[in-house]
C-alpha positions, 0 to 999 in steps of 0.5 A: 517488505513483502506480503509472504516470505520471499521463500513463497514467492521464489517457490512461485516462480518455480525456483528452489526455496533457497535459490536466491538467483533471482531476488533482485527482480522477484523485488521489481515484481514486488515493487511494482504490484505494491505500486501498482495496488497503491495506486489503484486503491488510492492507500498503502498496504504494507505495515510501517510501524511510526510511519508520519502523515502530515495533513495541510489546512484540513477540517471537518468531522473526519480523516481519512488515513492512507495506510490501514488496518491502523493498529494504533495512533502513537501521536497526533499533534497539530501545528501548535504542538498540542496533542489531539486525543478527542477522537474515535479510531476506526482501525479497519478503515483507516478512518479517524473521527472527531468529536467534533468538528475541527479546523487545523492548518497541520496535523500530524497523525503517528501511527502503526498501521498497514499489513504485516508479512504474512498477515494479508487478507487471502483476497487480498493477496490473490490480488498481489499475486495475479499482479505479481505474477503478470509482471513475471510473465510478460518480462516487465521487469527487464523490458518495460518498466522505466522506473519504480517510484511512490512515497512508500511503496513506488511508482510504476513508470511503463515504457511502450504499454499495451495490454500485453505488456503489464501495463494495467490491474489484471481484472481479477486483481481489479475486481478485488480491489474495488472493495480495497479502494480508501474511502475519503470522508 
């Protein structure tokens, strides 16, 4: 998935709309800004529909989902089967809320949540882009980058990094960022 169609980010790289030359690696750049933004924000970005968190010996007042804006909770079920439905969504922050306080050994939260293509917040995706676009520009994707692996999204495994090589958040993307990072109740 990609935050804008993958017409936008060849045009990014100079290419034709239709030039698909490219695609595999304008994936790898994909790939790793989502990574990478995952991993700095501590959440996910992009939207899955019926996508499954399992929370192991949890209590409290709150939950903290990892994928947000949540559009809806199709299901949360706990250990036993039985389905939990006295809470408060908070769909902007990903943040669920009892009415009152809770004690599971496992919760599982079903829910629609996350961005959809084209659906970004502008700040949001200047940071993808500032991401994005250091990958394309200090040639990680043939050079650097070992591998791509986190649940959902990928990690970003670097050979030899510097601060040239695209190894880190560019600060503006950073910047942006902060005000994305998941808050943990």
């Amino acid at each position: 998935m990609y935050p804008v169609p993958i017409e936008t980010l060849r045009e990014r790289l100079g290419l034709d709309s239709a030039d698909a030359s490219r695609d595999a690696e304008i994936a790898q750049f994909n790939a790793a800004a989502f990574a990478l933004m995952a991993n700095y924000c501590d959440r996910y970005f992009q939207e899955v529909l019926g996508g499954e968190q399992e929370f192991v010996h949890v209590s409290g007042e709150t939950l903290s989902l990892d994928r947000y804006p949540v559009t809806q909770i199709t299901s949360m079920v706990n250990g036993d089967g039985r389905e939990i439905s006295m809470y408060h969504l908070g769909k902007v922050t990903g943040l669920i809320h009892f009415d009152y306080p809770f004690a599971f050994h496992l919760l599982t939260v079903v829910t629609d949540a996350g961005y959809a293509e084209g659906e970004f917040p502008a700040d949001l995706l200047t940071a993808y882009y500032a991401i994005f676009d250091q990958q394309e520009e200090s040639g990680v994707s043939n050079t650097n980058i070992e591998s791509v692996t986190v649940a959902d999204v990928g990690t970003v495994r670097y050979g030899k990094t510097d601060s040239m090589s695209g190894g880190f958040i560019p600060v503006v993307a950073g910047s942006i960022l902060d005000s994305y990072k998941r808050f943990k109740a």
